[in-house]
C-alpha positions in Angstrom: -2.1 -5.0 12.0 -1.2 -6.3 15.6 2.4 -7.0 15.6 3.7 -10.3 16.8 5.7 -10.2 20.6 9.0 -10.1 20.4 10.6 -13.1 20.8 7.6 -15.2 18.9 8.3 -17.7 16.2 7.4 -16.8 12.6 6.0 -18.8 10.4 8.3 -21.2 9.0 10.8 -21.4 11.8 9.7 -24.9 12.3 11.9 -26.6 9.4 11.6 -30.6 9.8 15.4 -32.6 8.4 15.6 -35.9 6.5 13.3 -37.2 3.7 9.8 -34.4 5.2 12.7 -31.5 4.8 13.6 -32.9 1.1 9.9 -33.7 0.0 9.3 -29.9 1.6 11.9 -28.4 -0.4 11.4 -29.9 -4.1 9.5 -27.9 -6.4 6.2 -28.2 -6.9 6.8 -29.8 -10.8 9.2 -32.0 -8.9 6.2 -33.1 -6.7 3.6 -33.1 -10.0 6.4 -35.3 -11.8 6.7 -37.9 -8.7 3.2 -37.9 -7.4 1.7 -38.8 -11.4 4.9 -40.8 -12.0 5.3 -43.1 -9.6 1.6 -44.6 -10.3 2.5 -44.0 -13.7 5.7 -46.1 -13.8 3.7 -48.8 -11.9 1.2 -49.3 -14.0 3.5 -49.4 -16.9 5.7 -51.8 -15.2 2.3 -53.9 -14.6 1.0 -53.3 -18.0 4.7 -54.9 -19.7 4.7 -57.6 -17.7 0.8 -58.3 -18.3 1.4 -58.1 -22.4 5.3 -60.6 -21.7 2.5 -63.2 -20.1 -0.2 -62.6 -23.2 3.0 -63.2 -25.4 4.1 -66.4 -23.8 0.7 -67.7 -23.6 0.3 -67.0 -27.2 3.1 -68.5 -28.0 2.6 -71.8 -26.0 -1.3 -71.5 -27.5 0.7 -71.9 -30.8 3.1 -74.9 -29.7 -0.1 -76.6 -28.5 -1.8 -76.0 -31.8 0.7 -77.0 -34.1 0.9 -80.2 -32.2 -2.5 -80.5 -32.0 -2.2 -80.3 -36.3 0.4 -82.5 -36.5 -1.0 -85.7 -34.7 -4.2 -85.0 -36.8 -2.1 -84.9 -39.8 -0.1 -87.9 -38.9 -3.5 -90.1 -38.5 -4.6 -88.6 -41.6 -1.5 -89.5 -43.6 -2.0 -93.4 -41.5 -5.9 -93.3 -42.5 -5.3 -92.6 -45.9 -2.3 -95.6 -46.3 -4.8 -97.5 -44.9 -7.5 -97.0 -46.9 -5.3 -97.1 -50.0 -3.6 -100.9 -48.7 -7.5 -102.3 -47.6 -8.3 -101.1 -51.9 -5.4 -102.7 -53.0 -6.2 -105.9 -50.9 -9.6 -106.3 -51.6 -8.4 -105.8 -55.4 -5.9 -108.3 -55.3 -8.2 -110.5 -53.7 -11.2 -110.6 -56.1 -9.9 -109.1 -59.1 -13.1 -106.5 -58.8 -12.4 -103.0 -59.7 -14.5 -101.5 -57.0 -12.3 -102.4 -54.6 -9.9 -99.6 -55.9 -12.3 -96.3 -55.5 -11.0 -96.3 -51.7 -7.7 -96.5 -53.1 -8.0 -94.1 -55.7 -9.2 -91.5 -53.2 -6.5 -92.2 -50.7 -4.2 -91.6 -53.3 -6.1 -88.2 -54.3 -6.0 -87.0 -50.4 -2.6 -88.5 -49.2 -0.4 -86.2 -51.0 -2.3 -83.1 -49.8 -1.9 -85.0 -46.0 1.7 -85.8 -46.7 2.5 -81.6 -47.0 0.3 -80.8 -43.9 2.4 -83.3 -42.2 5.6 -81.4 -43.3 4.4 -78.2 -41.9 3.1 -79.5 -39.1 6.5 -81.0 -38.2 8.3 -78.1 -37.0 8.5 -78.9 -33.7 11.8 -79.6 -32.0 13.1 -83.7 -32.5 10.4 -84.8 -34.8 11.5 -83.3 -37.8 13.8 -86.9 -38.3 10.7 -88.7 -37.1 8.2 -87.1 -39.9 10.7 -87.6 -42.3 11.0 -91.5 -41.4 7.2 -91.5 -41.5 7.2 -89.9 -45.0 9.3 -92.0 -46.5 7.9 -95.3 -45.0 4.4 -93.7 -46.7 6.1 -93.5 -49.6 7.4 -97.4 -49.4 4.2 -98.0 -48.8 2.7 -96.4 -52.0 5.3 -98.0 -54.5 4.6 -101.1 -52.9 0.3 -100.9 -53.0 1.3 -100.2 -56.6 3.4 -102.7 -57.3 0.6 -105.4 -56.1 -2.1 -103.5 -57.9 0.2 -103.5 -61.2 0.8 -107.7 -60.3 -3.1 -108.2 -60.0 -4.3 -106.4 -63.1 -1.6 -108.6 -64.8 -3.5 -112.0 -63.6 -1.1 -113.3 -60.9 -2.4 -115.7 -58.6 -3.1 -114.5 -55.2 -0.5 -117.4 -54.2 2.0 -115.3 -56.2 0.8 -112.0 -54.6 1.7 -113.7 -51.0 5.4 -112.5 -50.9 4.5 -108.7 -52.2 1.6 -108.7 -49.5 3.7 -109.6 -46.8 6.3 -107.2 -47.8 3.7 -103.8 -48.1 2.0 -105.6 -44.4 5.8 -105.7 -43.0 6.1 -102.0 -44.1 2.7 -100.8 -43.1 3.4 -101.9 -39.8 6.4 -100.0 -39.3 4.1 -96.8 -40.3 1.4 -97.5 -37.7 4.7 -97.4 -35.2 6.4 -94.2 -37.1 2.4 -92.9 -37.1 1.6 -93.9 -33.4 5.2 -92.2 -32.4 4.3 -89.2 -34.2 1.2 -88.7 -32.7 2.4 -89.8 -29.1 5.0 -86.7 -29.0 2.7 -83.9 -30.4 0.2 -85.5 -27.5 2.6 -85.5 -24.7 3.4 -81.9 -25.9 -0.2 -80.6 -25.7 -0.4 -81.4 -22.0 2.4 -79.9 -21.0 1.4 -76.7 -23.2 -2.1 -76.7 -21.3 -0.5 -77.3 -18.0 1.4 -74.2 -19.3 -1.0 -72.3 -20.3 -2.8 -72.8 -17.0 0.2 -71.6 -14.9 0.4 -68.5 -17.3 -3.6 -68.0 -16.5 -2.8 -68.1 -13.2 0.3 -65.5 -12.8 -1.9 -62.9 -15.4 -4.4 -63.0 -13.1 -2.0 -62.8 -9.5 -0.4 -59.8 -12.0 -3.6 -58.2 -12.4 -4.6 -58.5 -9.0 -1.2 -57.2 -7.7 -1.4 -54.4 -10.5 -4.9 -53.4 -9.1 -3.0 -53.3 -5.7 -0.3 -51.3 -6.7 -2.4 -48.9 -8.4 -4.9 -48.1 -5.6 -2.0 -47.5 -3.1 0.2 -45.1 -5.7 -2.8 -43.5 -6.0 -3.2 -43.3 -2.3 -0.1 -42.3 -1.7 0.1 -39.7 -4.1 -3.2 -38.5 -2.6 -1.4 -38.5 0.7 1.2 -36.6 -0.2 -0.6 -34.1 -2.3 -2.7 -33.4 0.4 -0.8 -32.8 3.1 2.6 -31.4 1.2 0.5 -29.5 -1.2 -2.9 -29.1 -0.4 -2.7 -28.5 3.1 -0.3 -25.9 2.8 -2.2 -24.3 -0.1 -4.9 -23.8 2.4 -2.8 -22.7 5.4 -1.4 -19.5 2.9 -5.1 -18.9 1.6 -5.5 -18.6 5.4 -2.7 -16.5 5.7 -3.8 -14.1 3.3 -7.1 -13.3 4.4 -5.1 -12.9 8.0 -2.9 -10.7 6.1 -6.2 -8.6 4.4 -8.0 -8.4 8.1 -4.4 -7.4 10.3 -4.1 -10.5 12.0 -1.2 -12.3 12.8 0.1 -15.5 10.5 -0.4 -18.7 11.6 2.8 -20.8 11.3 3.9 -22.8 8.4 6.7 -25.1 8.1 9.4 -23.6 6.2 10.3 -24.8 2.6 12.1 -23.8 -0.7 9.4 -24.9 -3.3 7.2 -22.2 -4.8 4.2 -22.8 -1.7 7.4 -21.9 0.7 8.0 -18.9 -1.3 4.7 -17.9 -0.8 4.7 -18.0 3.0 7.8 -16.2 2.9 6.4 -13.5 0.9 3.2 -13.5 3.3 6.2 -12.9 6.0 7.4 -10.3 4.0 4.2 -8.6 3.3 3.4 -8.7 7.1 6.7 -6.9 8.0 6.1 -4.6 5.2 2.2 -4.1 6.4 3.4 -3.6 9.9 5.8 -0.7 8.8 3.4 0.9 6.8 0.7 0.9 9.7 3.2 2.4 11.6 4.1 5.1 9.5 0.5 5.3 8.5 -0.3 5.9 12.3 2.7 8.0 12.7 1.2 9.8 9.6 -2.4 10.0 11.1 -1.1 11.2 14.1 1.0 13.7 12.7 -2.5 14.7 10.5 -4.4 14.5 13.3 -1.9 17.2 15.0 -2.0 19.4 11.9 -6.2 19.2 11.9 -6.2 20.0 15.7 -3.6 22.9 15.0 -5.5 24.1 11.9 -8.9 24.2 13.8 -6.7 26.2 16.5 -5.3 28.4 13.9 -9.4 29.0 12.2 -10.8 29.3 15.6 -8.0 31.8 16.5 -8.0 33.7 12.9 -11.8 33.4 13.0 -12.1 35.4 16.5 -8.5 38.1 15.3 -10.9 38.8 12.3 -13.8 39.0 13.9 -12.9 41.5 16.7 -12.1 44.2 14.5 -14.3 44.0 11.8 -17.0 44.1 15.4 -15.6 47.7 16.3 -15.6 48.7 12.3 -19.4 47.8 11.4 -20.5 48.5 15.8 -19.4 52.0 15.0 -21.0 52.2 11.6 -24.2 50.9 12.5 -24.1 53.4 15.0 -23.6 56.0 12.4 -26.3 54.4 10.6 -28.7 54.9 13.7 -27.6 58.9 13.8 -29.3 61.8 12.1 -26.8 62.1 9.0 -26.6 63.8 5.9 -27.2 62.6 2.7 -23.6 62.2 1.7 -22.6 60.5 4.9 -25.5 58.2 5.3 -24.3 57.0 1.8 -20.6 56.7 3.3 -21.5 54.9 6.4 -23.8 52.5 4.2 -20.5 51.7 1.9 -18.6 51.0 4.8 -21.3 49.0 6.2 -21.5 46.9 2.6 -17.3 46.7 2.2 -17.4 45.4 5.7 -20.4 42.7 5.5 -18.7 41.5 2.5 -15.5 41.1 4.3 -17.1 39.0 7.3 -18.7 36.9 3.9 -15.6 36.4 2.7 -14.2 35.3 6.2 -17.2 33.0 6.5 -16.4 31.3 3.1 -12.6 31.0 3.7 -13.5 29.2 7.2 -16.3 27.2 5.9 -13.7 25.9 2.9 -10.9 25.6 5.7 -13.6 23.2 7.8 -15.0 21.1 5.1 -11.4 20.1 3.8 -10.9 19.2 7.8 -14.0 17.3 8.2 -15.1 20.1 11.1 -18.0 20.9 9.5 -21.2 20.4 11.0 -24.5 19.9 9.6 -28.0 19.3 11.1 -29.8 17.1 8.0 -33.3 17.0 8.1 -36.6 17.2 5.9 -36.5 20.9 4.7 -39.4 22.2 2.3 -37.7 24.0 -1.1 -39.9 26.6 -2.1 -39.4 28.7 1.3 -35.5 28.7 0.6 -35.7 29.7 -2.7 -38.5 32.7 -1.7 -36.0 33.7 0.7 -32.7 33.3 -1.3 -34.8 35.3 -4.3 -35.7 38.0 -2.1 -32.4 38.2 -0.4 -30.7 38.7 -3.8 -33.1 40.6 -5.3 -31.6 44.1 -4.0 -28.4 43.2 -6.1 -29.9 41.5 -9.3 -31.9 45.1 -9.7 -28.7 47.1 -10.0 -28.0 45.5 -13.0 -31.5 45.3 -14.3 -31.7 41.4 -14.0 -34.7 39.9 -12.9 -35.2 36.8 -10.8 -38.0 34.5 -11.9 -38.5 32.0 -10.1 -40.9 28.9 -11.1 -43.4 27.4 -9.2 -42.8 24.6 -6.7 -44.9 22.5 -4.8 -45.4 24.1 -1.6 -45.3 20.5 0.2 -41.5 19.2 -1.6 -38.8 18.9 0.9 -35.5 17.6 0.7 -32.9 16.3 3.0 -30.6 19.2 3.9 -29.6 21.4 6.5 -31.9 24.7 5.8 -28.9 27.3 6.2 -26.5 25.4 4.2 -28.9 25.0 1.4 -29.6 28.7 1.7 -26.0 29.7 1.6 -25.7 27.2 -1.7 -28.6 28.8 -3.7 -27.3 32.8 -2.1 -23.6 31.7 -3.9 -25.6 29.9 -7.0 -27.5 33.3 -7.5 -25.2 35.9 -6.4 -22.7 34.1 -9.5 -25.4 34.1 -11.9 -26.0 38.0 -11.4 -22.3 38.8 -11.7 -21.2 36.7 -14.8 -24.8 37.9 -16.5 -25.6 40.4 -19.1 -26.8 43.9 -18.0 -30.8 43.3 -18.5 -30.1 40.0 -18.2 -32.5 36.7 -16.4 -32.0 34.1 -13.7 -34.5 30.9 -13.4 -34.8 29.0 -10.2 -36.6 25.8 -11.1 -37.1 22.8 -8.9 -38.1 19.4 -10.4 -38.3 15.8 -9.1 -35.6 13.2 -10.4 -37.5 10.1 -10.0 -38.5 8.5 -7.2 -35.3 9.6 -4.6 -34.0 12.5 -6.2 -34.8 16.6 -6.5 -32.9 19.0 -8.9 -32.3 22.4 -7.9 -31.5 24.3 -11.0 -30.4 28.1 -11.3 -30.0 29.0 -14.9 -28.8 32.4 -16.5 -28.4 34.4 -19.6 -25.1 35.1 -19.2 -21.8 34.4 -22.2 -21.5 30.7 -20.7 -18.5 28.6 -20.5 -16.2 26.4 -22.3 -16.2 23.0 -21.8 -12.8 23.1 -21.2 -14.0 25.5 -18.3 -16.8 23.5 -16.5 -14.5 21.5 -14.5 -12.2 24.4 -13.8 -14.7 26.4 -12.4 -15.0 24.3 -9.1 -11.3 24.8 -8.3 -10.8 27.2 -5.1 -9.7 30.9 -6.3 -9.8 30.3 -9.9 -11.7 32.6 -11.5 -10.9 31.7 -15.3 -9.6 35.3 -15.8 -12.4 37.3 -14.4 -9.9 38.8 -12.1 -8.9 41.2 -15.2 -12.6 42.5 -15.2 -14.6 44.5 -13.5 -16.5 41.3 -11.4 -15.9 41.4 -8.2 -15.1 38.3 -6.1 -12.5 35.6 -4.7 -13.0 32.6 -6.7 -14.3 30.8 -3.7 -18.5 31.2 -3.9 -18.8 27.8 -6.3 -15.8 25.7 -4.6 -18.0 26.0 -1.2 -21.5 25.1 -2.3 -20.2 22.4 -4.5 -18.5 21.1 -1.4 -21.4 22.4 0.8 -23.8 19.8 -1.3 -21.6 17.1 -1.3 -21.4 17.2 3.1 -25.3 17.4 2.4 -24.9 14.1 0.1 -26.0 15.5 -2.9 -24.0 16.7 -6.2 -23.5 20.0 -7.9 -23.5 19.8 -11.7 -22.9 22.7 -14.4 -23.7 22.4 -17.5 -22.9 25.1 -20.6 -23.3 26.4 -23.7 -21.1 29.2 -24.8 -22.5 32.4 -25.7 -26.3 30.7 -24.4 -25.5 31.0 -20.5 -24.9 28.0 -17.9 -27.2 26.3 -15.6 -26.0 24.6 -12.0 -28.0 21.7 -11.0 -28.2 21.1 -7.0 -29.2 17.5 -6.7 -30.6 16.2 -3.5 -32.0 13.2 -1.8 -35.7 13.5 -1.7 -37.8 13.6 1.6 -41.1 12.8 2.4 -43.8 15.6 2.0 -43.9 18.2 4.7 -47.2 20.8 5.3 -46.0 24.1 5.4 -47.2 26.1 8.2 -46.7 29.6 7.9 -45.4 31.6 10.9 -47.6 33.3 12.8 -48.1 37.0 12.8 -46.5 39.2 15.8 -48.7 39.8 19.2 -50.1 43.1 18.8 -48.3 43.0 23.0 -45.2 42.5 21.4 -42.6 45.7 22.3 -41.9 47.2 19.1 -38.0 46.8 17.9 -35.1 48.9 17.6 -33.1 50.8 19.8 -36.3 53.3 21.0 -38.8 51.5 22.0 -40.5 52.3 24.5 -39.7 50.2 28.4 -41.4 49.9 31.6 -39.4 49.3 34.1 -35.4 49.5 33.8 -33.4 46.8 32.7 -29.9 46.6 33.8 -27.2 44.8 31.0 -23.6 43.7 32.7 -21.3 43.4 29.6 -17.9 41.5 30.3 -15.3 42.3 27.6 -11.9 42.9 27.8 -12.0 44.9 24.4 -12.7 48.4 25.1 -13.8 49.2 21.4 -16.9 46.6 21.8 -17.8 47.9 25.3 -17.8 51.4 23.5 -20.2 49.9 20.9 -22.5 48.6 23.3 -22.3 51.6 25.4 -23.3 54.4 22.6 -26.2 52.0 21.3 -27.6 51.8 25.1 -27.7 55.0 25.5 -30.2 55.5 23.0 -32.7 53.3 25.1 -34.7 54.5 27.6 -34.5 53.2 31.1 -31.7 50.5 30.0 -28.1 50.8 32.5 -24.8 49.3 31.4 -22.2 47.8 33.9 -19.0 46.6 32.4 -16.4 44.3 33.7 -13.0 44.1 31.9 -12.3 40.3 32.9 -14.0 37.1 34.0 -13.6 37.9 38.0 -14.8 41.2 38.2 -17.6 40.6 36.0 -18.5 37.7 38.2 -18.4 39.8 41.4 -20.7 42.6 39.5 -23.2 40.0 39.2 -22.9 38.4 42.3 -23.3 42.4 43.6 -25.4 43.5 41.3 -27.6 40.9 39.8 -28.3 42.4 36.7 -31.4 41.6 34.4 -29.2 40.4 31.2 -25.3 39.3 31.3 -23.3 39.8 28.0 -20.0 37.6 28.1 -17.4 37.6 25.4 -15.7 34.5 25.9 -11.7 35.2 25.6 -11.0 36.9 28.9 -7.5 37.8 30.2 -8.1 35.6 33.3 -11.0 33.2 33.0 -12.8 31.7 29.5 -16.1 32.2 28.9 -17.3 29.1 29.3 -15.8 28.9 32.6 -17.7 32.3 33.7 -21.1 30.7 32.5 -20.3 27.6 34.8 -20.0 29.5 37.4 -22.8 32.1 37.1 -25.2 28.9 36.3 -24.0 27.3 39.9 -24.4 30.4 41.7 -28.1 30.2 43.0 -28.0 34.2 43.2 -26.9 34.2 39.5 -28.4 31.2 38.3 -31.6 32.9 36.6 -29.7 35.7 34.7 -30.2 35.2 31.1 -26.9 35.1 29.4 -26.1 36.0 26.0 -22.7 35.3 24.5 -21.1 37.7 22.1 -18.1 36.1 20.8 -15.9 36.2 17.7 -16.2 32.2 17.4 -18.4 31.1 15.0 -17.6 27.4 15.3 -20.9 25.2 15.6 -19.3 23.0 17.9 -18.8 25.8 20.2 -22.3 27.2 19.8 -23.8 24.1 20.5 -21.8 23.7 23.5 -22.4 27.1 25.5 -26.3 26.9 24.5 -26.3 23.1 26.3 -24.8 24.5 29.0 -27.2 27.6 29.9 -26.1 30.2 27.5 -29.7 32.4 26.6 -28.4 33.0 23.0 -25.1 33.4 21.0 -24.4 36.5 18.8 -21.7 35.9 16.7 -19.4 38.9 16.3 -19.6 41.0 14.6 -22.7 42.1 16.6 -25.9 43.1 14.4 -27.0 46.0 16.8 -30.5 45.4 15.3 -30.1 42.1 16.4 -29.4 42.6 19.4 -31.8 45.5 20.2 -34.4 43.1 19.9 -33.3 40.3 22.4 -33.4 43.0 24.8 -36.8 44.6 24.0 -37.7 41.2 24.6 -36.3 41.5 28.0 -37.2 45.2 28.9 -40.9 43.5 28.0 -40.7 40.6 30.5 -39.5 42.8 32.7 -42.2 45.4 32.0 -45.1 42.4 32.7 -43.4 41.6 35.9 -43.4 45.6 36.9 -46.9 45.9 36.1 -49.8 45.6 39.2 -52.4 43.0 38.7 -55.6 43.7 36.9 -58.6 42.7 39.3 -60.7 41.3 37.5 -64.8 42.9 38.9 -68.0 39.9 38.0 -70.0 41.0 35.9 
């Protein structure tokens, strides 16, 4: 993460004051509560005052009504004394009893009217007034029946004079006791509808102002929620995918609700981020340091190894080359074996040493199967047939390949193989099968005879040095062999499986990522011109070999195996200056450089002897203790003939140079003429 300048603000050092730094500050269930509350309150506010308005209208509906009932039931109780005094009238008049069916049914309906005008009465100041109104009804009544009584008994209508202008006197004072009952009720219904109206009108100003209200609560709250909540929300979502990709925090106002907390913690994470980079690169560095001083230490322990182990198997392959008895051929052939095993064990320790530091290079490319496992077989055949194990090997198609690099596959199968014949039976087998895995995929698989292993054990197995007690038997080895080529697929992006059954053998799977078919072209036979190999053939003209070494031991080795070939001189120089002036001087045919000299390095040697014109054309061979690939590849780009890697197969090197005493042998030789036929 890039740190922020010193000096910078963080975020949050902007804190706002007054109502913003309040609003900031209260929780975020404080901010829920007001933001749903405040439209809440409104509209519950709105909605009491809307029902008040429903309940006075209601109520004034009903005022209105009951008056509306009463001046009906007034001129209902008025129609009725009517129709009952025109009867009576009519009665008295003619003496005819038809005249009283209207009478009759008044009398039938008016005391059903009378009670509907009591109820009807409630209203305030005409309770007195309905009474009045009653009673006169009733004054009426007795007195209609009084006249009908005096005309069924045969009085003259000029007898019936006084009682008629009695009821008439009375009946009048209903129509006024009717008219003022009906008059009030009247005057009360418009004032109720001009009520009602004005009541109409404010629910629908409420409504309109609740509507209002609503929309901008719910703006507000919007407002708010948007730019006190979701605004921020966004600007630490920001934050944290800053925080995730290293980059510095944008600022964010400072506050003390749970979205501040947040930030703060973002703050905190970056501080804590920033230390732990630091110490991370402090580690790295620190690691980085180590790997650097470990590759030192493997190049160094590589080349102290190395040097001696050159002088030990030189001298014995010299031995080897020498007219020897029975007894001490079969000595210097042990010592030979003891040592190779020894610089294989070296190798295995420094390929272990490179893998865990990531210095391990390899060249991946299509590489066809069945040649490495011909190879590998034959290569391990030697040791299977001391124990009377044979190697079968299944057939593969000639044309599979896989991706790998060829020598590190090789040294997987070698280790795969070479355990398989030491945890086997005496008289035992090993199968080398090769199978395709689907479309992307080939298996590897070496399976033996041998006891097997627990399951507890196939995991173990794959740990550096352990050997699951074997090192109390007789098998030989470090623990080391299937640790490497597990690790050895794995930089070759494959996987090494095991799989076991005890007292039935065990079978290791090398998986590998399948390559396109390759047509294998066998290598072509020798030249019969070819000069023969080893240390006696035969040489034209002379080739002289400068050797500069520091080590007197190697120069020794080199020496005594020269001698044996004819016509071949050896010049050494002890250090890088000398050995430059010799072949300035001299110009040999072939320069052998070790590359730790007391005064100059190797590499600096070769620079120079490549931009020397006079030395420029000298093939150069590097014998060195260094095995690194790095190294290798380096000195080759740079001019370098070859690389031998100490210690020095004299074989080896026997053959480079009968490959030079030959060139030089073709140059010696005059031209043919050629005669026409």
């Amino acid at each position: 993460m890039r740190s922020r300048e010193a000096g910078s603000a963080p975020p949050g050092a902007d804190r706002p004051h007054g109502l913003r730094r309040w609003w900031l500050d209260l929780s975020l269930r404080g901010k829920g509560l007001i933001v749903v509350a405040v439209p809440l309150i409104a509209l519950m506010a709105l909605t009491s005052a809307n029902l008040g308005l429903q309940r006075n209208e209601n109520t004034e509906r009903t005022v209105s009504l009951n008056a509306r009932a009463q001046v009906a039931a007034a001129s209902q109780v008025l129609a009725d004394t009517v129709n009952a005094e025109t009867g009576v009238r009519g009665y008295a008049a003619t003496r005819d009893p038809l005249f009283l069916a209207p009478y009759t049914l008044a009398l039938a309906r008016v005391a059903a009217d009378r009670v509907t005008l009591r109820k009807t009465s409630g209203t305030e100041g005409l309770g007195r007034q309905q009474r009045a109104a009653d009673a006169t009804t009733g004054v009426v009544l007795s007195q209609l029946a009084q006249l009908r009584s005096a005309a069924s008994r045969g009085i003259s209508v000029e007898d019936l004079i006084p009682l008629m202008e009695n009821e008439k006197k009375t009946m009048d004072r209903l129509r006024i006791q009717a008219a003022s009952l009906a008059n009030a009720p009247a005057a009360l219904v418009a004032i109720e509808h001009t009520k009602l109206d004005t009541l109409q009108t404010r629910t629908e100003l409420l409504d309109i102002a609740g509507l209002v209200l609503a929309l901008l609560a719910g703006l507000a709250g919007v407002a708010l929620f948007a730019s006190g909540i979701a605004r921020r929300i966004g600007l630490n979502a920001e934050n944290a995918r800053r925080l995730g990709e290293g980059l510095p925090l944008e600022p964010i106002p400072a506050a003390g609700d749970e979205i501040g907390r947040l930030a703060e913690s973002h703050l905190r994470a970056e501080a804590l981020l920033a230390r732990r980079t630091s110490d991370l690169t402090t580690a790295r560095d620190a690691a980085m340091q180590a790997t650097q001083a470990k590759n030192s230490f493997l190049s160094s322990t590589s080349h102290e190894l190395r040097t001696p182990l050159n002088s030990i198997l030189g001298f014995a392959q010299l031995l080897q080359l020498s007219e020897l008895s029975g007894e001490d051929s079969d000595g210097v052939d042990r010592i030979l074996g003891a040592g190779r095993h020894l610089l294989a064990l070296i190798n295995e320790l420094i390929d272990i040493a490179r893998i865990e530091s990531g210095d391990l290079g390899l060249s991946l490319e299509p590489v066809l199967v069945r040649p490495v496992i011909e190879e590998c077989c034959q290569l391990m055949a030697p040791i299977a047939a001391e124990r009377s194990i044979q190697i079968i090997s299944d057939d593969v198609p000639p044309a599979l390949a896989a991706f790998a690099d060829r020598h590190r596959l090789a040294q997987v199968l070698v280790n795969l193989i070479s355990n398989a014949v030491k945890y086997n039976h005496r008289n035992g087998g090993i199968t080398i099968s090769c199978q395709e895995e689907g479309t992307g995929q080939i298996s590897i698989m070496v399976t033996d005879t041998g006891p097997g292993l627990a399951p507890d054990d196939l995991e173990r197995i794959f740990i550096p040095f352990e050997r699951l007690g074997a090192e109390q038997t007789e098998i030989e080895g470090t623990g080391i062999g299937l640790p490497l080529a597990k690790a050895l697929t794995e930089a070759m992006k494959g996987q090494l499986t095991v799989s076991s059954v005890l007292g039935q053998g065990a079978a290791f799977t090398v998986s590998l990522t399948r390559a396109p078919d390759l047509i294998h072209i066998p290598a072509p036979s020798p030249a019969p011109a070819s000069p023969a190999a080893g240390p006696n053939a035969p040489a034209g003209a002379g080739l002289t070999v400068l050797y500069i070494e520091d080590n007197p031991a190697n120069v020794e080795v080199i020496a005594r195996f020269l001698r044996s070939r004819p016509n071949t001189t050896l010049a050494s120089a002890t250090s890088g200056r000398a050995g430059l002036q010799c072949a300035v001087r001299d110009v040999p045919d072939v320069i052998l450089l070790d590359l730790n000299l007391p005064d100059l390095q190797g590499d600096q040697v070769l620079n120079e002897l490549k931009a020397d014109p006079a030395t420029a054309a000298i093939p150069v061979v590097v014998l060195s203790a260094d095995a690194s690939r790095g190294v290798i590849h380096r000195l080759l780009a740079r001019g370098a003939f070859a690389y031998l890697t100490k210690p020095i197969e004299l074989a080896e090197l026997g053959e480079l140079l009968d490959s030079f005493a030959w060139l030089q042998d073709q140059r010696a030789r005059p031209a043919i003429p050629i005669v026409p036929a």
